[in-house]
PQR file of N, CA, C, O and H, with PARSE charges and radii, in Angstrom:
ATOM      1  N   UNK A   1    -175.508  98.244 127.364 -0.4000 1.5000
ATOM      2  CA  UNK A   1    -175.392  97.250 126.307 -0.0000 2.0000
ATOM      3  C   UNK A   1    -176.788  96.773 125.936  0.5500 1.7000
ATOM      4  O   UNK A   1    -177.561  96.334 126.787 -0.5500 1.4000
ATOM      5  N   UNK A   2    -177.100  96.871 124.609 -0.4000 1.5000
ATOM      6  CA  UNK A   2    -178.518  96.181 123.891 -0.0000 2.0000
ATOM      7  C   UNK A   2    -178.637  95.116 124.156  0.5500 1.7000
ATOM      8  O   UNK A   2    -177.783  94.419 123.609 -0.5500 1.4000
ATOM      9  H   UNK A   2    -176.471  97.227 123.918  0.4000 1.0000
ATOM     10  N   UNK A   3    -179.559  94.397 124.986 -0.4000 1.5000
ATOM     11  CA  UNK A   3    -179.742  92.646 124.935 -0.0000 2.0000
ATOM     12  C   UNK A   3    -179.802  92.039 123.477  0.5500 1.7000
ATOM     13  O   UNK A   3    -179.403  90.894 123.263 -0.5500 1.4000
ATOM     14  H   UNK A   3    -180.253  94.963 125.430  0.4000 1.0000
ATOM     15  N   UNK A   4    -180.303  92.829 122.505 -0.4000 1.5000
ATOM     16  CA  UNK A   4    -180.628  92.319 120.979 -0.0000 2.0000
ATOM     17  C   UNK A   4    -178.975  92.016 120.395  0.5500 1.7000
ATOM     18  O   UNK A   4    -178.748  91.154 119.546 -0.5500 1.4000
ATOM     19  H   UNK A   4    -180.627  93.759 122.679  0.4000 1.0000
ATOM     20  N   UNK A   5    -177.917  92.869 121.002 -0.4000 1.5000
ATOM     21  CA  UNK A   5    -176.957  92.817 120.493 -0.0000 2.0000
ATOM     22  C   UNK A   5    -176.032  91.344 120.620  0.5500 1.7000
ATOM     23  O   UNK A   5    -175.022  91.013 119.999 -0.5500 1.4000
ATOM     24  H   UNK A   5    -178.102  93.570 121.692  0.4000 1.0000
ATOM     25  N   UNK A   6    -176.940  90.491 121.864 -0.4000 1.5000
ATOM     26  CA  UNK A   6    -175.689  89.517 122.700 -0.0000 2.0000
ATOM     27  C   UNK A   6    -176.314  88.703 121.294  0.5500 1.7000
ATOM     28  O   UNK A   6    -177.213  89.032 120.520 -0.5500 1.4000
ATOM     29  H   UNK A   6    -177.761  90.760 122.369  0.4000 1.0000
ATOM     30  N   UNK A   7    -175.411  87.488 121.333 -0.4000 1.5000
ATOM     31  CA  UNK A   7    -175.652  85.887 120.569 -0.0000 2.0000
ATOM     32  C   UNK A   7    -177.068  85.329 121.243  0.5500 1.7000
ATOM     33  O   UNK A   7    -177.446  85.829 122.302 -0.5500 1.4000
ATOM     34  H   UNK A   7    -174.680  87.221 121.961  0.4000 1.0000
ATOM     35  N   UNK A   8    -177.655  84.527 120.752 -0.4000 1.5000
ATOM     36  CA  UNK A   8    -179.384  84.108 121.168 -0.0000 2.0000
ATOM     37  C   UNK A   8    -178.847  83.475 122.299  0.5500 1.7000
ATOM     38  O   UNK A   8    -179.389  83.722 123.377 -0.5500 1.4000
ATOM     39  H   UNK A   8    -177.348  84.120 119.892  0.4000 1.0000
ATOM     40  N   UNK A   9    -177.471  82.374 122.258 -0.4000 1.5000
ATOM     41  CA  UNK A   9    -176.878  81.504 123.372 -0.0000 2.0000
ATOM     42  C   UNK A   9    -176.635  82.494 124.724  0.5500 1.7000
ATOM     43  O   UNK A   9    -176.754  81.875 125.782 -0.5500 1.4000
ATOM     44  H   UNK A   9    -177.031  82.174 121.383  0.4000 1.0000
ATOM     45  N   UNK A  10    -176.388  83.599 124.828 -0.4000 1.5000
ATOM     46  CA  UNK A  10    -175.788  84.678 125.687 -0.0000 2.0000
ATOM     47  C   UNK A  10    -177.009  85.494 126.636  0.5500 1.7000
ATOM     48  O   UNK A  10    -176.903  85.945 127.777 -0.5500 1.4000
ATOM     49  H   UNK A  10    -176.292  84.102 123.969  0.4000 1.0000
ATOM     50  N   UNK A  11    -178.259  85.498 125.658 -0.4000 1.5000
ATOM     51  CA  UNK A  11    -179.281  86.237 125.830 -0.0000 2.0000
ATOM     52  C   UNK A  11    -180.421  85.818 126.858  0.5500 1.7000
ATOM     53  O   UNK A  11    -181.185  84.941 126.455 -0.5500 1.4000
ATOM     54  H   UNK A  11    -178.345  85.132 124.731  0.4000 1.0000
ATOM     55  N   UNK A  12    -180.616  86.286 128.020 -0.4000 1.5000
ATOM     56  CA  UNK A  12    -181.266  85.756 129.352 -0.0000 2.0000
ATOM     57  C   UNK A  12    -182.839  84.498 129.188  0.5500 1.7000
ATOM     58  O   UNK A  12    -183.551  83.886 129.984 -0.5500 1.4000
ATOM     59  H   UNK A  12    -179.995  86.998 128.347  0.4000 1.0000
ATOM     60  N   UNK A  13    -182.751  84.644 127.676 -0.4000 1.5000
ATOM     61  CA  UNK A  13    -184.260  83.424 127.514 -0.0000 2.0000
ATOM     62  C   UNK A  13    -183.037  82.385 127.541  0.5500 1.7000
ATOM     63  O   UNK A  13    -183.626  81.314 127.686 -0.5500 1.4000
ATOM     64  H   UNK A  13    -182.173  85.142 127.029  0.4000 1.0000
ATOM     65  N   UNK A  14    -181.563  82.079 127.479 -0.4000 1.5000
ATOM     66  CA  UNK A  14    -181.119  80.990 126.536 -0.0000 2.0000
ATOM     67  C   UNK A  14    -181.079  80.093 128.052  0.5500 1.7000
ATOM     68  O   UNK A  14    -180.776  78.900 128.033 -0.5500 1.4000
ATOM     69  H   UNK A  14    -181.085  82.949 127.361  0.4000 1.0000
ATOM     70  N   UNK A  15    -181.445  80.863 129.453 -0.4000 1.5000
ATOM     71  CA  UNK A  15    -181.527  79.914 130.947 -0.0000 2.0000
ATOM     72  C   UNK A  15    -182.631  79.326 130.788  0.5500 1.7000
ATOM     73  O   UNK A  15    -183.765  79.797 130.706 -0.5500 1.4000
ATOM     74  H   UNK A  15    -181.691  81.832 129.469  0.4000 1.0000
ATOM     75  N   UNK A  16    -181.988  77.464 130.715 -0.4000 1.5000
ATOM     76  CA  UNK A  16    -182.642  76.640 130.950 -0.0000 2.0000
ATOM     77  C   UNK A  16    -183.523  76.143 132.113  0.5500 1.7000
ATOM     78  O   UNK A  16    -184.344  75.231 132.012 -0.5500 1.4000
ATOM     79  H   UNK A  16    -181.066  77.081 130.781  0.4000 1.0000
ATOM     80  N   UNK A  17    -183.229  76.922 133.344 -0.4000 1.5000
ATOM     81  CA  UNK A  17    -183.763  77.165 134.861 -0.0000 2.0000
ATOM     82  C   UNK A  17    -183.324  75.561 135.405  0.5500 1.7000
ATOM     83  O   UNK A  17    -183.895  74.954 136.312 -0.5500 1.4000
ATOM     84  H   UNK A  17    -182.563  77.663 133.427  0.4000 1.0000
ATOM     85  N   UNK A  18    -182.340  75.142 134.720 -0.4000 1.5000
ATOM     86  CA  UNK A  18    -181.690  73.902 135.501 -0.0000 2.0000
ATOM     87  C   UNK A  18    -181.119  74.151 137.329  0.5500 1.7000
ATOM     88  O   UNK A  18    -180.789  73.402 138.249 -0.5500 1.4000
ATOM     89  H   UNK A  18    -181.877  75.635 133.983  0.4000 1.0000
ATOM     90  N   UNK A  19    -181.252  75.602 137.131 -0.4000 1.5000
ATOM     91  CA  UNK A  19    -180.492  76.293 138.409 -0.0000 2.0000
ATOM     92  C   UNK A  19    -179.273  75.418 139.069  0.5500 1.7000
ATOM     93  O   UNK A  19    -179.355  75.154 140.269 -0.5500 1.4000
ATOM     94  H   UNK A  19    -181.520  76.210 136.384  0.4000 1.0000
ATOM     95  N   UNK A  20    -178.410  75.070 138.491 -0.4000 1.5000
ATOM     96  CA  UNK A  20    -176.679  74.813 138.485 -0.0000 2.0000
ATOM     97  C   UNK A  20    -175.955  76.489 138.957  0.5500 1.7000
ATOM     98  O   UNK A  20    -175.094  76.801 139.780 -0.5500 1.4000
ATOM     99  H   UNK A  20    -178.344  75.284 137.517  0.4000 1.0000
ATOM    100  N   UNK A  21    -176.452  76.966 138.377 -0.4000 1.5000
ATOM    101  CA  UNK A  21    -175.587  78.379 138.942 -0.0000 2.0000
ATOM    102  C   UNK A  21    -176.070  78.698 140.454  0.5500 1.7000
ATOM    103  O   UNK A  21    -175.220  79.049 141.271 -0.5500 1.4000
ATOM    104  H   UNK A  21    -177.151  76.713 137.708  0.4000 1.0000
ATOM    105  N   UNK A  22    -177.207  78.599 140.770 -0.4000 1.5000
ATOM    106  CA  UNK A  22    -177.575  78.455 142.047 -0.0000 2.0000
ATOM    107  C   UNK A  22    -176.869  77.858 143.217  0.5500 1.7000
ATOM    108  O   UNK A  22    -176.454  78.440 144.219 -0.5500 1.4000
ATOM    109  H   UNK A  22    -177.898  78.314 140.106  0.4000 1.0000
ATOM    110  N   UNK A  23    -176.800  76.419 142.869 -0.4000 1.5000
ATOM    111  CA  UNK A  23    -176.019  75.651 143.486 -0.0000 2.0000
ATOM    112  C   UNK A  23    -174.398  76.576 144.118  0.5500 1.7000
ATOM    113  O   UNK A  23    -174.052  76.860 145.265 -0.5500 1.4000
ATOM    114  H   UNK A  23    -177.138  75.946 142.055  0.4000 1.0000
ATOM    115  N   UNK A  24    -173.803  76.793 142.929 -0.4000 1.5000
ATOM    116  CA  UNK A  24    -172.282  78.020 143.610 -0.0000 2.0000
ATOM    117  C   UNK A  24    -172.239  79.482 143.667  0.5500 1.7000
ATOM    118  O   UNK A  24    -171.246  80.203 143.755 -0.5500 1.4000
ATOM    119  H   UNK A  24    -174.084  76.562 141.998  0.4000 1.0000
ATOM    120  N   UNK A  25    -173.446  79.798 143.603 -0.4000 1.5000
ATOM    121  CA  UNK A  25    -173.859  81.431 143.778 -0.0000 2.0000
ATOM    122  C   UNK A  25    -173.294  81.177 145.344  0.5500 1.7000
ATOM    123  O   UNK A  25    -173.561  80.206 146.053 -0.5500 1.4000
ATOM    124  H   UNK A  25    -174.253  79.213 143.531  0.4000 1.0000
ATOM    125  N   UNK A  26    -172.375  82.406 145.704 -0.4000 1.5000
ATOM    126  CA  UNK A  26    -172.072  82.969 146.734 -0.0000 2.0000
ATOM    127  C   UNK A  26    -172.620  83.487 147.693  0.5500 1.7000
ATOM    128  O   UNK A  26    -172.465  83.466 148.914 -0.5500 1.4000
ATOM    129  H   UNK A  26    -172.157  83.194 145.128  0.4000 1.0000
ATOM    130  N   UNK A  27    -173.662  84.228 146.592 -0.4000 1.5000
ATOM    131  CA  UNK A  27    -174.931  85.099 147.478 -0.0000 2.0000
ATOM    132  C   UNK A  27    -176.330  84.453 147.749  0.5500 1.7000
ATOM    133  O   UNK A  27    -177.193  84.876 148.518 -0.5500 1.4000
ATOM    134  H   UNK A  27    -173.787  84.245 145.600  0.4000 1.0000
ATOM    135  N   UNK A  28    -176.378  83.208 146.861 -0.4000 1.5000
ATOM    136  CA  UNK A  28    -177.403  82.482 146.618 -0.0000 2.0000
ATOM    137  C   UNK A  28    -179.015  83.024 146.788  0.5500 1.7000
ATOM    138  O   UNK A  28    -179.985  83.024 147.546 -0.5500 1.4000
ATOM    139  H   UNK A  28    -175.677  82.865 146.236  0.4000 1.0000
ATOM    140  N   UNK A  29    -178.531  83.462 145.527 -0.4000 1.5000
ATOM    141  CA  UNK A  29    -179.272  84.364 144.828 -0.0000 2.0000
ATOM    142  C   UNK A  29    -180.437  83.515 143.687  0.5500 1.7000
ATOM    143  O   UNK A  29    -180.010  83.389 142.539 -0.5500 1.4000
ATOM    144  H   UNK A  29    -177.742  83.462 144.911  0.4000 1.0000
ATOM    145  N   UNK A  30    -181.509  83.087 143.905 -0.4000 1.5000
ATOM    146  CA  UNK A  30    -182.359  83.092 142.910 -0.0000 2.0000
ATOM    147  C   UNK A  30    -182.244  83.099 141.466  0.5500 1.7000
ATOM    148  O   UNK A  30    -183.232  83.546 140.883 -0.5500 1.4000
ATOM    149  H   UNK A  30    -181.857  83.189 144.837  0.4000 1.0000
ATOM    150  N   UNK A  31    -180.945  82.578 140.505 -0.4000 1.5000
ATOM    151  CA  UNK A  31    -181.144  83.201 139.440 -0.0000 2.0000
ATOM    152  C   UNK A  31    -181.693  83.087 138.093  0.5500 1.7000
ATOM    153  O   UNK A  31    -181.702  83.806 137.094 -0.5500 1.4000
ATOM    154  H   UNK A  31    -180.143  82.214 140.978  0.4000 1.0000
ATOM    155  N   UNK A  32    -182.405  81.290 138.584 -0.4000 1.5000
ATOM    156  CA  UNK A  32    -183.180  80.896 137.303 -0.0000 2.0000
ATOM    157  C   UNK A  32    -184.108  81.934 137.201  0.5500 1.7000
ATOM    158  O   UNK A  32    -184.191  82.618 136.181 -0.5500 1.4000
ATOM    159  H   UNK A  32    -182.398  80.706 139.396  0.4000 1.0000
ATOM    160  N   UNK A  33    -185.028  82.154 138.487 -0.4000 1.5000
ATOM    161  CA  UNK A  33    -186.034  82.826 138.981 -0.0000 2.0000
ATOM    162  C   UNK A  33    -185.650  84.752 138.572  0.5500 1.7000
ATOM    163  O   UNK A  33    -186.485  85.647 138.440 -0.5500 1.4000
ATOM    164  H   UNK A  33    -184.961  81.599 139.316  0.4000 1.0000
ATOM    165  N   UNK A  34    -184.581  84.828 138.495 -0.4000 1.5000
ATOM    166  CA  UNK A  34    -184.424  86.457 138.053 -0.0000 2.0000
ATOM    167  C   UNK A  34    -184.718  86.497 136.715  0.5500 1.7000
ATOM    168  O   UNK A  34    -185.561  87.228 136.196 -0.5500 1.4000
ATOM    169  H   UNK A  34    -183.902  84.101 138.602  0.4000 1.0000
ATOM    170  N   UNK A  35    -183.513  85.138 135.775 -0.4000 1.5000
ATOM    171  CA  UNK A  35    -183.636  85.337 134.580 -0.0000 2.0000
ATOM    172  C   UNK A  35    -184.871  85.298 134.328  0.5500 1.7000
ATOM    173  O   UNK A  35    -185.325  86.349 133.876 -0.5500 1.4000
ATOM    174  H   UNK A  35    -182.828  84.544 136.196  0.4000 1.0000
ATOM    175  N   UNK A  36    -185.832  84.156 134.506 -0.4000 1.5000
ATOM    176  CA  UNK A  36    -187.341  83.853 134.497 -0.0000 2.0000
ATOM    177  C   UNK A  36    -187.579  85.510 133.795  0.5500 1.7000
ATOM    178  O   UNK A  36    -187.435  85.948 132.654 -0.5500 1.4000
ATOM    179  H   UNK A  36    -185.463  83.302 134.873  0.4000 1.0000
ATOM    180  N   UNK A  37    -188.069  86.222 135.287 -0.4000 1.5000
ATOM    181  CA  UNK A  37    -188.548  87.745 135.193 -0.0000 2.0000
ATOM    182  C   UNK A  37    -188.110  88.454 134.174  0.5500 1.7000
ATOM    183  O   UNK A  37    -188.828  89.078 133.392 -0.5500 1.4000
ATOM    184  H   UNK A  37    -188.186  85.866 136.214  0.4000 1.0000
ATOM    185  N   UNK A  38    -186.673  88.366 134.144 -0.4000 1.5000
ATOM    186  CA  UNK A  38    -186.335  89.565 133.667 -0.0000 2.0000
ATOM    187  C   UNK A  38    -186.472  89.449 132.219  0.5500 1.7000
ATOM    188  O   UNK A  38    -186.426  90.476 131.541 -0.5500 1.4000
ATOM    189  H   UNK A  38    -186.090  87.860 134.779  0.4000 1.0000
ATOM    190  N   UNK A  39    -186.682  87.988 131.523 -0.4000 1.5000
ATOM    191  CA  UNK A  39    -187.046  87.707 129.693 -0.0000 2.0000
ATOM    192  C   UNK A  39    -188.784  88.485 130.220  0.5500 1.7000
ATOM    193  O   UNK A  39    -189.170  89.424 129.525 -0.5500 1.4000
ATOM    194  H   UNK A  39    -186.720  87.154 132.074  0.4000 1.0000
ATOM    195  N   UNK A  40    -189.333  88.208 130.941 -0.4000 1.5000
ATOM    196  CA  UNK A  40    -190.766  88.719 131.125 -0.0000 2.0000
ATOM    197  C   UNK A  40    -190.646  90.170 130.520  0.5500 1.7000
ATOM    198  O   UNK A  40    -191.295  90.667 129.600 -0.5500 1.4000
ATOM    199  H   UNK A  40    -189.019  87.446 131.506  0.4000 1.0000
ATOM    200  N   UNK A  41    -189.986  90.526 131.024 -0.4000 1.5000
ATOM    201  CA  UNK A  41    -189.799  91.820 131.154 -0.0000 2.0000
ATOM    202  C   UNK A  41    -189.844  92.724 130.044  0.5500 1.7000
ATOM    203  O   UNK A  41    -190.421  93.794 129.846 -0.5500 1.4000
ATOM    204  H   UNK A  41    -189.458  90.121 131.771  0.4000 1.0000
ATOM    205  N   UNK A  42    -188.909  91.841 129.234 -0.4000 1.5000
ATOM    206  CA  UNK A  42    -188.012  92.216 127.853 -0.0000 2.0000
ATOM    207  C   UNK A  42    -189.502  92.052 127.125  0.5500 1.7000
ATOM    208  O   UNK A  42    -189.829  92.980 126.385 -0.5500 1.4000
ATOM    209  H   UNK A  42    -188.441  90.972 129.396  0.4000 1.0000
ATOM    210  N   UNK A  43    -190.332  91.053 127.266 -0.4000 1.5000
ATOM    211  CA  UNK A  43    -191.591  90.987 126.257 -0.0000 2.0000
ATOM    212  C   UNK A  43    -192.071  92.289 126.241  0.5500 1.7000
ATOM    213  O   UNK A  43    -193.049  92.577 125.552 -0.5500 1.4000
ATOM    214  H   UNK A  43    -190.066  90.300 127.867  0.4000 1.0000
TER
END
């Protein structure tokens, strides 16, 4: 799937790095910190 294709709201810059998903990650997993990278990435 194209990232260009999601809604801007959907699209991994739209993480505010409030890290709330963190908090009930199961695996507790890093994921402000992934999204962070992975918009890096996309530049």
């Amino acid at each position: 799937m194209a990232i260009s294709a999601l809604p801007d709201d959907k699209k991994p810059s739209a993480c505010i790095g409030c890290k709330s998903c963190e908090a009930v990650c199961p695996q507790q997993l890093k994921i402000a910190e992934a999204m962070s990278n992975f918009v890096d990435l996309l530049k």
